[in-house]
Each structure stands twice: as C-alpha cells, then as structure tokens.
C-alpha positions, 0 to 999 in steps of 0.5 A: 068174434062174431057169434054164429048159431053153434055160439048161441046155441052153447050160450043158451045150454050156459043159461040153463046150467046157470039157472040150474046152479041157482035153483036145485044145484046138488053137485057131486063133490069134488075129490082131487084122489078119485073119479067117480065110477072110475075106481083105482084109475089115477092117470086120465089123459086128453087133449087140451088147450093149456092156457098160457097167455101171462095176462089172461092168466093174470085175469083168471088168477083174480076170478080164482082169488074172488072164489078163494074167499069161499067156504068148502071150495078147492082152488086149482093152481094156475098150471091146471088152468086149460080147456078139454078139447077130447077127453081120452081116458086113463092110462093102464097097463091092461083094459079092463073098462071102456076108457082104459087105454094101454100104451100101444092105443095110446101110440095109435091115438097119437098117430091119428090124432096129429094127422087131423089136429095138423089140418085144422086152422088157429081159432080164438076162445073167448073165456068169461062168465062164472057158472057152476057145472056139476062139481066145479066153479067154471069160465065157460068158454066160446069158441063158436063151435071149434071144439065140437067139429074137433071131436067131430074130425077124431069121430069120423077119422080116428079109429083108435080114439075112444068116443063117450057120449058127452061129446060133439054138440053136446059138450060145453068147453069151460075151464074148471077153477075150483072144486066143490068139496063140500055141500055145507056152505051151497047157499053161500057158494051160489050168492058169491058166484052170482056176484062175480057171474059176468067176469070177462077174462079175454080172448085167447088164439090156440095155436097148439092142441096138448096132450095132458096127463093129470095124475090125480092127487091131493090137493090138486092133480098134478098135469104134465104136458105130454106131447104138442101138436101145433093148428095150421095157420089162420087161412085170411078171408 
C-alpha cells in the first residue's frame, strides 16, 4: 500500500501522540461502566470495522498478551478488537444530550448510512505500531486516509448523522487493546509499550462496514453486531 500525503500526514500526528505518551502522558483512566461527561449513557452505537481475519487476530492476541504482563491495564477480549469508522452516540429512549439517539434517528441514520457505505469501494488498513492514546493501549491503523473521506461522505450527505468535532482530518483510526485503569505503575507502562513500540500486525482488506453496539460493563463492554453493510467491490486500475 502505497503511502500518500493523508498516510503521512496521520503518521506524523502518531509520532506526536508517541512522544507525548513517553513525555507528560497523564490519561484519564479507564472505566469499562461509564464514559466520562456522558452520565447514565451505557449503550454507544458506531460504525466500525470488526476485525475478523483468524491470523491477524492470532497476531493481535500476542501484542495483547505482551501488554497482559503489565500492572494496572484492562485487556480487551478479541470480540472487541475493531476500528471506528463513525462514532454515533448512545442509544435512549428520549434526547436529552447532543449524542443521544432515539430509535426513529437511529432508523434514519441507518437509511442514509447504507446509501453512501453501498458506494464506497473495498480499501486495506494496515494495522502495526503500539502507542498510548489518552486512556488506551492502541495499533494504530493506516488506511491512507479511507476513514476520513468516509466521514466526510456521511458529513455532506447524511442529515440524520450526528457530526463531533473529533472527526475528518482529524480523527486517528487505532484499534484499542487495552484500558489504562490506573496511573501507579504509568513509568512501567511507557517502558513496556516502548518495548514492544514497532509490532506489525498485518494488512487487513474491509470489505463491510458494521453497526457496533457496546453495552458498557465490567470488566469489558459487551459488543454485538447490529447490522452489516457490505463496500463495493474494488474497481482494477
């Protein structure tokens, strides 16, 4: 996969996350019951990529059991392993904040949702790299800019789709392994990760885009696959 200028671009913003987490990183700890600022919400919905290929999972679970070994972390299990494509919000009965969505939004997004994802074309996302981004262990993710003109598309196209600020250019797809749940052991945390820093993982090719719902819970949330919408194929240069 050749790199373009939106590749190189996401890498840089990945070195400074890096630099950041070996120097000053302070995260917000991780709670598998709650999102911070968002009380009593349990139930987020997003669009994702759920990673399923056995032997890049069998890759992934290694990188997991290295970060395992360290103090104060949560390990996802293997059915959470995916990359957000579109955070959406949480699912409830009646709207109160700004990311709340009711089931009749949810069925609009839905709507509009698989008119775009049905046009856009199978892409690759290579995952490798550990780095720490705020309260996760991460892979970071390349996928030469394929997630952003995603966002771009439900942006421009999609009334019912909520838009946040951390998004487009300047959302950094990673696939979370862990959680910090603990700042005691931060000095030991950097030097493991740091150890294991340039792990490659593998190529995968996306071929659908899912609708994840995670219940939040301990010790993990629980996901559930809600709805698949397949890419278009690959159109040959």
């Amino acid at each position: 996969m050749n790199e373009n200028p939106a590749a190189q671009a996401y890498r840089e913003k990945f070195n400074a996350i890096w630099n950041h987490f070996q120097n000053g990183y302070n995260p917000a700890i991780y709670d598998p019951e709650r999102a911070a600022g968002f009380e009593g919400r349990k139930t987020s919905l997003a669009f994702a990529i759920l990673i399923k290929n056995p032997e890049i999972l069998a890759q992934i679970a290694e990188v997991a059991e290295a970060v395992r070994r360290i103090t104060d972390v949560y390990v996802m299990p293997p059915d959470y392993y995916h990359i957000t494509v579109k955070w959406l919000g949480f699912l409830t009965d009646q709207k109160v904040l700004e990311c709340d969505i009711e089931a009749q939004t949810l069925e609009q997004i839905l709507e509009q949702a698989e008119q775009i994802i049905s046009r856009i074309q199978v892409f690759q996302v290579r995952l490798g790299r550990v780095n720490g981004l705020e309260g996760y262990i991460v892979l970071e993710a390349e996928d030469n800019g394929a997630i952003a003109q995603i966002q771009g598309h439900f942006h421009s196209e999609a009334t019912a789709i909520p838009k946040y600020p951390l998004e487009g250019e300047r959302w950094l797809p990673h696939m979370s392994i862990a959680g910090v749940k603990s700042k005691r052991q931060l000095d030991e945390l950097k030097e493991k990760i740091k150890k294991i820093r340039n792990t490659e993982v593998g190529t995968i090719e996306v071929t659908h885009i899912d609708l994840l719902q995670a219940v939040l819970q301990k010790p993990y949330p629980h996901c559930q696959i809600l709805q698949s919408f397949p890419l278009a194929p690959a159109v040959s240069s």
